[in-house]
N, C-alpha and C positions, 0 to 999 in steps of 0.2 A: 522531485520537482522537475526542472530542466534534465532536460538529456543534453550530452556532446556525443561526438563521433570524432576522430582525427585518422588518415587517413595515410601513410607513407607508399604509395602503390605505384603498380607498371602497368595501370589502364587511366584514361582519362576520370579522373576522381570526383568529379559534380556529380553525375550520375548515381556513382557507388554510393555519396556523402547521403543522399535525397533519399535512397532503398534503406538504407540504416535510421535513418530520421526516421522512416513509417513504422518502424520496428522502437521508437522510442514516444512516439507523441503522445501515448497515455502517460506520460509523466508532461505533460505542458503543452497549448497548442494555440498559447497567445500569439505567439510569431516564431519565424524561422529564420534562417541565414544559412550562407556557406560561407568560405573564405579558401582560394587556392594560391597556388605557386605556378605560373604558365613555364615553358621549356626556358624561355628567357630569364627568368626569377623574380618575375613580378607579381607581386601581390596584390590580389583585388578577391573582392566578394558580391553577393547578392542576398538582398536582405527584404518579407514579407510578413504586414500584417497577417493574424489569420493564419487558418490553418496551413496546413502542410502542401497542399494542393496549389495555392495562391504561389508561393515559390517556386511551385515543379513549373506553373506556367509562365511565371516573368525569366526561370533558365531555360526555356524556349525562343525566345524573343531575344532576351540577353544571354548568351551561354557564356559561362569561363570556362577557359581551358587549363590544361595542368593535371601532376598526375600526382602531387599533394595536396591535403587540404583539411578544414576543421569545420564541424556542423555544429547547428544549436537546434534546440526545439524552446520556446520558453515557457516558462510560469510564471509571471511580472510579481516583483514584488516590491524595489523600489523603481520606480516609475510606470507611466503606461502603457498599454499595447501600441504601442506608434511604430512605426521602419525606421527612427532616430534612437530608438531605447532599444530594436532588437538588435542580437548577436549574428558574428559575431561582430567585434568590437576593434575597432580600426584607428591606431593613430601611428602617423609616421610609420616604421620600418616592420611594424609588430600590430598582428591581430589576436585575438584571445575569442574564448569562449568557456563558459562560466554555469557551475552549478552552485550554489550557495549564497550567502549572505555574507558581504564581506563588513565587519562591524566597525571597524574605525577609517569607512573610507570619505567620510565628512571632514574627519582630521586632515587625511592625505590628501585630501582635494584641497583645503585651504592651503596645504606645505605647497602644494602644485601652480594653484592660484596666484602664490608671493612669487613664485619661480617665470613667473608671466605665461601660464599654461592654462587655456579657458576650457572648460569642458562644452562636450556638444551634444549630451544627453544627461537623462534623469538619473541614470542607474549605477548604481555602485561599483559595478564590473569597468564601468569605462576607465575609472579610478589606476584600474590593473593596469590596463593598456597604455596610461598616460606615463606609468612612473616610471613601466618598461622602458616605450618610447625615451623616456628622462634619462634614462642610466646607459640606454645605447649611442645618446646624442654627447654623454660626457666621457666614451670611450668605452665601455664595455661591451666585449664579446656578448651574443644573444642568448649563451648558455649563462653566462655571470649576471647579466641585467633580470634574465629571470629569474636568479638563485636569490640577487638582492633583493627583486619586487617581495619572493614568497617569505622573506623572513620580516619585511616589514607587515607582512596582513593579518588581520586579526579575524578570527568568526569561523565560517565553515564553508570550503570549496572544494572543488573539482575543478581543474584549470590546465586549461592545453593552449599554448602559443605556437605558432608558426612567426617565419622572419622574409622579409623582405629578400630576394637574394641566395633561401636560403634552402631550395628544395628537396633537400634531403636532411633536415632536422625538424624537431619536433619537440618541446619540453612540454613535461606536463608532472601533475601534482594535485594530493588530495589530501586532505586534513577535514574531518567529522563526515564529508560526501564519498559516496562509491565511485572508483576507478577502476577499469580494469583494461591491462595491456593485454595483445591478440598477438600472435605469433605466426607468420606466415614464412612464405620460400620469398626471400629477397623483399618483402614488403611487412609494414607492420601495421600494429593497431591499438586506437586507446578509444572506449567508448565506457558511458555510464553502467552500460552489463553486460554481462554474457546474450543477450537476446539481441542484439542492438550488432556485438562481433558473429555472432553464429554464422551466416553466411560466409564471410571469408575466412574465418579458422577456426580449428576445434580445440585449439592450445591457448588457454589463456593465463594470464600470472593476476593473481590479484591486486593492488597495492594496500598497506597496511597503512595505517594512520601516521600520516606525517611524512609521508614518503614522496620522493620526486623521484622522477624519471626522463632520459635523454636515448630520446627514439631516432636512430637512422636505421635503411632500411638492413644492414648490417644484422639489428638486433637493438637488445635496448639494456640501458647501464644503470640499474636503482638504487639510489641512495635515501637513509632511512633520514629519519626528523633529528639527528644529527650531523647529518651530510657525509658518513660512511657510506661505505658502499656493503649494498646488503643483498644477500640470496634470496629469491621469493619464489616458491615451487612455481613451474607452470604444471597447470591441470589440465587433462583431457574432458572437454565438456562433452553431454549425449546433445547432438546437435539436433536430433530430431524431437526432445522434449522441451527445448525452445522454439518449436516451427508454431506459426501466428499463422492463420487461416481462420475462417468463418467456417468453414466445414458445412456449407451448402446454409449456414443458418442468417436471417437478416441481419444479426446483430450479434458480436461475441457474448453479450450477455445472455442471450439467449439461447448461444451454445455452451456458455461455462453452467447454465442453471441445469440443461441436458445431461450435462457430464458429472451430476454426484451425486447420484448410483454409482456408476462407473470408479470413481474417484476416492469414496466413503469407504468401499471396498476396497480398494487399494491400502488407503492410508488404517484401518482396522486389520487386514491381512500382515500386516506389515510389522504391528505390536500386538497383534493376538496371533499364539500358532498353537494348535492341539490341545485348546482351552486353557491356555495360559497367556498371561501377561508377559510382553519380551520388553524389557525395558532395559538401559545403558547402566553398565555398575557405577553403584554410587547413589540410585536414586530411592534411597529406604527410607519411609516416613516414620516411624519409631517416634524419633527423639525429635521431633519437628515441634514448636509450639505455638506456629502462627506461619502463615503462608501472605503475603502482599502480592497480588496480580497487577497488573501495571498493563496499560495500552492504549489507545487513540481512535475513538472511531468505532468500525465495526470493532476491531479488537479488544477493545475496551470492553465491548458488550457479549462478547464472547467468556471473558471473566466474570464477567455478570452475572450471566446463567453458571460456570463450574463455579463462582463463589458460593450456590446454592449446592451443588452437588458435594462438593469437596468438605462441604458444613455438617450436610446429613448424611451423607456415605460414610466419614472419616472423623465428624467430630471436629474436626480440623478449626480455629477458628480464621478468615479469612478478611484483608484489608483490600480494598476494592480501590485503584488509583486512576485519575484521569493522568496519563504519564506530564501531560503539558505542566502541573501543577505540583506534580510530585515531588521533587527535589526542592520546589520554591518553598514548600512548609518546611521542610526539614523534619520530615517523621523521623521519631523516636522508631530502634528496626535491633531487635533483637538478636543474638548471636546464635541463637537455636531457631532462628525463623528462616525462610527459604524467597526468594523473591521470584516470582514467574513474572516471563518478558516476552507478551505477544504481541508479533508483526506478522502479517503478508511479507513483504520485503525486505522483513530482518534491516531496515535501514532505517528507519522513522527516525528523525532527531530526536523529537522529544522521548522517545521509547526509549532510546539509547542512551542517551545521557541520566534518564532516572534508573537505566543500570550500571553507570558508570558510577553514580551516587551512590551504589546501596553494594556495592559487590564487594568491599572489605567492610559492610556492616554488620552482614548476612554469613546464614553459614555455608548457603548455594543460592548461586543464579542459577537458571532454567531460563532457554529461550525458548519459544513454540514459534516456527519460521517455516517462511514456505522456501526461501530461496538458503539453500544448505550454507551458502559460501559467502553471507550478508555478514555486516559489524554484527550484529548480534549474535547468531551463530557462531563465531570466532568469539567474541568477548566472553560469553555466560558460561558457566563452567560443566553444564550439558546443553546442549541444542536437542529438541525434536524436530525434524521436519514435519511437514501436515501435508505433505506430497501431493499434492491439489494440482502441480503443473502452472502452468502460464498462462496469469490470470490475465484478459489482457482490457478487457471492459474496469473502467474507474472505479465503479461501485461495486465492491466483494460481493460473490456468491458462493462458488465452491470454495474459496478462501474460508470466507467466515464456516461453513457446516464442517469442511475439516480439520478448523481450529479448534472445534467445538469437540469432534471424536479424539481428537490425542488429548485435549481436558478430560474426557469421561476417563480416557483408560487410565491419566494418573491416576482423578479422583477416585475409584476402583483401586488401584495401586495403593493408594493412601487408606481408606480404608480395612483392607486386607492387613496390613502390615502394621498396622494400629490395634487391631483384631476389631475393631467394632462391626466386621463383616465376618462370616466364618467362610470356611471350604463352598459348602453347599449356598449361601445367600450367593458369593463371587460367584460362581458357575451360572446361578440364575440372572444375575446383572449382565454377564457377558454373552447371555441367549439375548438377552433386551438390545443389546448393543450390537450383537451380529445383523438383527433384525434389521436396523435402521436401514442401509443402502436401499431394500425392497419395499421399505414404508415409504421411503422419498420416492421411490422408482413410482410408488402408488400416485405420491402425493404432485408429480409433475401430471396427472389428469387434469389437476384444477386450473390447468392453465388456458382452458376453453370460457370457463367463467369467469374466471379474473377478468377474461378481454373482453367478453359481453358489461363485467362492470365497470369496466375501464370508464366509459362513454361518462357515465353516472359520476364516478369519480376526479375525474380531468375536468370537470367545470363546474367544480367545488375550488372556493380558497381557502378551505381550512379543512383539515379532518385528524379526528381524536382517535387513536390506539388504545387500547385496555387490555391490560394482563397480570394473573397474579400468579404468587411465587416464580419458579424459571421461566414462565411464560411473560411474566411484565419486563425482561429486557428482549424477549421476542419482540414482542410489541412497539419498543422501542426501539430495536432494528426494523422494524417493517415505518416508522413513521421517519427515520432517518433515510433511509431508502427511497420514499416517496420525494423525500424534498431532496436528496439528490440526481434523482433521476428528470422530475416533473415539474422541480418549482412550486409544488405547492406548500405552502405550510401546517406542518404535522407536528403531533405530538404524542409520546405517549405516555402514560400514567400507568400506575398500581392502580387496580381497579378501586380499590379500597380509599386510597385518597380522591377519588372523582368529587364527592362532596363537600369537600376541603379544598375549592375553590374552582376547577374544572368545568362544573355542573353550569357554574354562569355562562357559558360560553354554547352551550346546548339551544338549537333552535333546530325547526324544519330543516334550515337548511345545511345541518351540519352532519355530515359521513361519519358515524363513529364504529369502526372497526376493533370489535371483541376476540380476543383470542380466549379460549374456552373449553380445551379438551372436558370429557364428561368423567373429571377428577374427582381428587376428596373437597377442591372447593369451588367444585363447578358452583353449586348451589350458591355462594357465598357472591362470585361474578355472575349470575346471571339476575340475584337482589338487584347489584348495581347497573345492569345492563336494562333494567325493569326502570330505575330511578331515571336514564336517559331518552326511554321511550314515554314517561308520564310527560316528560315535557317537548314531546316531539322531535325529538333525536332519531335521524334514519338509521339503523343497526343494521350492518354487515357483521353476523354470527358466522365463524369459525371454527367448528370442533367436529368430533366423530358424526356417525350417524345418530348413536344415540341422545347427543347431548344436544343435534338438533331439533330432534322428535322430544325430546324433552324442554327444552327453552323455547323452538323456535317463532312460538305465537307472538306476531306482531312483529316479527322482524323486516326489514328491507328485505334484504336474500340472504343466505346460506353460502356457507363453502364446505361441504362435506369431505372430510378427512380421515385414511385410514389410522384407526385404534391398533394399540397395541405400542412396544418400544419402551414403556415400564419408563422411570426417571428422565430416560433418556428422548423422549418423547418432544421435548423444545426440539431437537435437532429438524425433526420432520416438518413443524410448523416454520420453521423459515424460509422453504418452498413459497406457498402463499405469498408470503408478506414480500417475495422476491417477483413474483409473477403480478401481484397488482400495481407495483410500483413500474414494473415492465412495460405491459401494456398502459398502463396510466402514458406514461411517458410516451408512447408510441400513438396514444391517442391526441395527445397535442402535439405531438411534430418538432418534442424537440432531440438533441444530440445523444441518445442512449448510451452509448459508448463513451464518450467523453463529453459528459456535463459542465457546462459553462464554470467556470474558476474555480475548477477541481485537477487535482492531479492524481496521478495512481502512488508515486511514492512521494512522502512529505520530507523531506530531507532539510529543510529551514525550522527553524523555530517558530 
């Protein structure tokens, strides 16, 4: 959600705070703030509606000086986008800035309220700044008022104070949110990630749940969720697989959709070498009797599709969770069962916390993460990466296709080891699967007709997806896509339920997008893609050549896709459903890159 940046430096720090913000605003871009420390030790800030841009221009007109200082980027969650609710957060001697939800600060607001302290925003984080401010005004040091404030908070943050007076300190603290401290010569650093510090250091320390930190530019002293003082490796980060650039393309989405070829190949090179499976010891499916996938979103939907693979490769039987919900039912979860735990950012609250539930149920967590050094990565008792790089557009693309290739290679893995595949079937599954990076390399063609149907489809307010087996959460990633990118309202269906209540909703004027390879049940989708056109339903048909040449009497248009890829075959069709929702989006003029009350990592419940 929110990003911070904190900043201990020997250059003028507004500048610096505002370059690290641009490097964080796909996680929130309701509003912005800085807050510094001038030569003198006063403290002040600058705080804008809107995007990031709106700030860089009112520190033109208004500049702070100082070579300390704390940034915010937001995602509103309690109160509105207004310059009174954004970060950071200013009362008396102490500013803050804030990733999380702080849950009992309605309680602490009242303790504040009796103590004759009014608040002067919506948002929960103000709460922080007030009680500080309380505990500094009743004699405590700015290092003790914040150790007090962190032991009364309840819920999940990220939190970095500066002090009035005080320009060479810096407290900061993270409990369920990502932290991480930047290690520089004579200056330091605390921001939401590695991509946000990359510019100014390549050493960065993580913080571990529960941990605070006291930054001078010295160095920095960690104490854990005990308030020992605790060792936390710094890592050397590759700073150039953090570098954000458009790469000549208008939109990053549109360059992450370019990059998997490129990336598919990677992340398959990486667990397949000399036709075999490399996978971490420990990951043997034998004695497994149920497997629970767990995710949010696209991730969610990427389980989707290996819940079909891992079913009919391995037998496997498979629970499919929306993670938000998972922990609230209290699934019964077996001691011979395995829980897999897919994120992009390895941070997702809800993702996290339904493995925090299930990891002394289970007899192995599995995370599948893009970012190696995320909670979840650390928690699950194997992490894969899906080495996809820096997604930096809202809406997954190479995210989701190489969540989808390190699921194949389990499922494959699962299989094997189960024997319901032998020597020679594994060898034929892992030609199907090399295959893919050059069928997508194929399937980024279609991105000349996607944007001819762009026009057709951007002034439509509704449009139906259809797809069965691995392909109906295709489908459902191509209708989720659209309504994140364009605003329009999508849906999609198992082709098979379309009559089962669907069908009412079918007129002229409605876009219904078939996914449709010329499968064992093309025939079975193209009956119901038949049942949409008797009642004048426009069909956009997507499948090979031949399952055009064989369905395509009477359709809207076509999207011709290359054949071949054997099971693995959904991976390629998520091109398309990435490219129409692309262009859609680009044909009404709105935000591609960061769609209105979206964020890139969900880190609140």
């Amino acid at each position: 959600m929110c990003g911070i940046i904190g900043i201990l430096g020997n250059h003028q720090v507004a500048p610096q705070l505002v370059e690290a913000l641009k490097r964080l605003e796909y996680r929130g871009y309701d509003s912005a703030g800085v807050a510094t420390i001038d030569a003198a030790g006063t403290l002040d800030r600058r705080r804008a509606v809107g995007k990031l841009v709106n700030l860089s221009d009112r520190l033109v007109t208004e500049p702070l000086a100082g070579h300390s200082g704390i940034g915010h980027t937001r995602w509103a969650t309690h109160g509105a986008a207004t310059e009174g609710n954004a970060h950071p957060h200013k009362r008396g001697p102490v500013a803050v800035v804030h990733n999380g939800i702080i849950e009992n600060f309605r309680e602490l607001r009242e303790e504040l309220l009796a103590a004759g302290l009014t608040p002067e925003s919506e948002t929960d984080t103000e709460t922080v700044a007030m009680l500080t401010a309380k505990y500094l005004a009743d004699g405590l040091t700015p290092v003790e008022a914040a150790r007090a404030t962190l032991a009364r908070l309840h819920g999940a943050f990220a939190l970095a104070f500066i002090f009035d007076g005080e320009g060479d300190l810096m407290v900061a603290a993270r409990k369920g949110s990502p932290l991480a401290v930047g290690h520089g010569e004579g200056e330091m650093f605390v921001g939401s990630d590695a991509i946000a510090l990359a510019p100014f250091t390549d050493r960065i320390t993580y913080l571990e749940d529960g941990d605070h930190v006291i930054l001078t530019r010295e160095g920095a002293q960690i104490f854990d969720a005990e308030g020992r003082p605790a060792n936390r490796e710094i890592a050397q980060i590759d700073v150039g697989a953090t570098a954000i650039d458009k790469g000549g393309y208008r939109h990053f989405m549109a360059k992450e959709i370019a990059q998997q070829p490129a990336v598919l190949g990677d992340v398959l090179n990486h667990y397949i070498k000399d036709g075999r499976i490399v996978l971490p010891e420990g990951l043997d499916f034998r004695n497994v009797d149920r497997l629970t996938l767990v995710g949010c979103g696209t991730a969610y939907l990427a389980g989707y599709v290996a819940k079909y693979w891992f079913e009919k490769l391995a037998r496997l039987p498979c629970d499919l969770d929306v993670a938000s919900e998972f922990r609230y039912r209290e699934p019964p979860l077996s001691d011979k069962s395995w829980g897999l735990f897919i994120s992009q950012s390895g941070e997702t609250a809800d993702t996290l916390a339904a493995l925090h539930y299930a990891r002394d149920k289970v007899a192995k967590t599995v995370g599948v993460v893009n970012v190696g050094t995320s909670a979840i990565a650390r928690d699950t008792d194997v992490a894969l990466p899906t080495l996809a790089g820096v997604e930096v557009c809202v809406a997954s693309s190479k995210a989701f296709t190489c969540q989808l290739a390190v699921l194949a290679v389990l499922a494959l893995k699962a299989g094997h080891d189960r024997g319901v595949i032998n020597d020679a079937e594994l060898a034929a599954h892992l030609d199907d699967l090399r295959s893919i990076p050059a069928l997508v390399n194929q399937a980024l063609n279609t991105a000349d007709e996607c944007e001819r149907l762009a026009g057709w489809l951007s002034e439509s307010s509704d449009v139906l997806f259809l797809g069965r087996g691995p392909l109906f959460p295709v489908a459902l990633e191509g209708a989720l896509k659209l309504k994140e990118l364009s605003y329009i309202h999508a849906e999609g269906y198992a082709s098979g339920e379309l009559k089962h209540g669907p069908i009412a909703l079918i007129d002229q004027n409605m876009p219904v997008v078939v996914v449709a390879p010329r499968d064992a049940l093309f025939e079975k989708t193209i009956s119901n893609m038949q049942e949409v056109m008797a009642r004048h339903g426009q069909v956009l048909l997507v499948s090979d050549a031949a399952g055009i040449a064989e369905g395509g009497d009477g359709i809207r248009a076509g999207l011709t896709m290359p054949s071949g890829g054997g099971i693995f075959q959904p991976i390629t069709y998520a091109v398309p459903m990435q490219y129409l929702a692309y262009y859609t989006a680009v044909a009404k003029g709105t935000d591609v890159d960061q769609p209105r009350n979206l964020a890139k990592s969900v880190t609140v419940e």
